[in-house]
C-alpha positions as CSV (number, residue, x, y, z in Angstrom):
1,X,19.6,112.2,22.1
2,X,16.2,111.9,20.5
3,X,13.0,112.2,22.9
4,X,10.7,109.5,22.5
5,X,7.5,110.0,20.8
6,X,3.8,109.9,22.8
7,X,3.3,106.4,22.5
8,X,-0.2,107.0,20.3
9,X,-2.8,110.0,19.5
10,X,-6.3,108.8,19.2
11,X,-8.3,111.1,16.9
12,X,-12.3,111.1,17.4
13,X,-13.8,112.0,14.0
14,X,-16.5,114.7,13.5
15,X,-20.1,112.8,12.1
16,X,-19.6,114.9,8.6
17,X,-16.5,112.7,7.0
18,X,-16.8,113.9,3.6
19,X,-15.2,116.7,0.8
20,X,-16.2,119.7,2.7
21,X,-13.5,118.4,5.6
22,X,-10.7,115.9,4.0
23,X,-8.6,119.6,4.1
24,X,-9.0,119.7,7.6
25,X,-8.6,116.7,8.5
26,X,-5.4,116.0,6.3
27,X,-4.1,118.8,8.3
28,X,-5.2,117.3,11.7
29,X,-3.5,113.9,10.8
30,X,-0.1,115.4,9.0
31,X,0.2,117.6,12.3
32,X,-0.3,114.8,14.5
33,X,2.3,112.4,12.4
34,X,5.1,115.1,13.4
35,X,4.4,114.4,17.2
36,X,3.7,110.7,17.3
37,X,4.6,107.0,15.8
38,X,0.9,106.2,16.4
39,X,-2.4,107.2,15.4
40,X,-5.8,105.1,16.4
41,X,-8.7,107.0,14.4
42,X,-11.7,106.7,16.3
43,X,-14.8,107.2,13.5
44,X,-18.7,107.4,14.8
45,X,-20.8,104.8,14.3
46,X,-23.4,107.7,12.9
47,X,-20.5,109.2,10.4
48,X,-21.9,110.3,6.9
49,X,-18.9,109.6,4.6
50,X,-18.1,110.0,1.1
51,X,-15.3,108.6,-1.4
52,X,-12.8,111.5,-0.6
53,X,-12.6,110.7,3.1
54,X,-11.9,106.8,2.4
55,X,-9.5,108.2,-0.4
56,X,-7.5,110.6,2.5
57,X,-7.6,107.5,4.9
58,X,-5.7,105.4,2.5
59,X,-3.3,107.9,1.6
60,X,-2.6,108.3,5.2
61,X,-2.3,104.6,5.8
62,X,0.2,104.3,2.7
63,X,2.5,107.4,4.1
64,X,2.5,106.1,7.8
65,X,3.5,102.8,6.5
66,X,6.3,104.2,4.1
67,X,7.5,106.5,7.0
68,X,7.5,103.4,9.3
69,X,4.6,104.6,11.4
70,X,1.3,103.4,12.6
71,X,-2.5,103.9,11.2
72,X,-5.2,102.3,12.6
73,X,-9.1,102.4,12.9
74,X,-10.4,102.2,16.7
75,X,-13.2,100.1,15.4
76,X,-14.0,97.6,11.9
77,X,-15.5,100.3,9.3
78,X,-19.2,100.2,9.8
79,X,-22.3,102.1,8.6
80,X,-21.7,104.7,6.0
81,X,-18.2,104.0,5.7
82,X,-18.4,100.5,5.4
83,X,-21.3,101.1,2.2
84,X,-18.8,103.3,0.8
85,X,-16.5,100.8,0.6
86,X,-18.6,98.5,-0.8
87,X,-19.7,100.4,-3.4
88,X,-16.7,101.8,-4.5
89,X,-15.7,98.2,-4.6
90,X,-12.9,98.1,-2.3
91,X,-14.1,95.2,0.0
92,X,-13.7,92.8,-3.6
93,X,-10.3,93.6,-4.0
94,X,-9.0,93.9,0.0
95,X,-5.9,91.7,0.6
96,X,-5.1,90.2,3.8
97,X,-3.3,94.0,5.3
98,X,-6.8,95.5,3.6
99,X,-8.8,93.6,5.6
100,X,-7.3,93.5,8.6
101,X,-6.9,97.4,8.8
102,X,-10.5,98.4,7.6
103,X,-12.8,95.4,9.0
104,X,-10.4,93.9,11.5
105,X,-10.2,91.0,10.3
106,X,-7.2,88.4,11.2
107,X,-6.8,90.9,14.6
């Protein structure tokens, strides 16, 4: 018989979300996956972020979703990850999922 899984791991995020620690933190959140069904990301509201951290957050969004597990953000994107977005031009082409998982939207 199968133990069940810690109901959720919430991760708090260093301030520095950018190339220098996607490795890390890829590691952090694959680690965690193998424990867990659910993992609430806390981010700081002072987080510098770059492209390659909203890049590793959707990749680990897509592989908890095709492994039937869950990936969520403590709190709507905000500050540096939010202007990311929007000048990567993500927000313009969010669907419904998109938004609710990065701005909360529809919660």
């Amino acid at each position: 018989m199968d133990t069940p899984k810690q109901y959720y791991e919430s991760i708090n995020l260093p301030d520095s979300l950018g190339i220098r620690s996607v490795s890390e933190l890829y590691s952090k959140f694959t680690a965690e996956f193998h424990e867990r069904d659910t993992i609430v990301v806390n981010i700081p509201e002072s987080a510098e972020a770059d492209l390659s951290f909203i890049q590793l957050i959707e990749s680990s969004r897509r592989q908890a979703k095709a492994d039937g597990k869950t990936f969520k953000l403590s709190t709507p994107a905000r500050g540096s990850v939010l202007k990311v977005l929007e000048r990567a031009g993500f927000i313009e082409s969010f669907d419904h999922e998109d938004s609710k998982f990065w701005l909360h939207k529809g919660v």
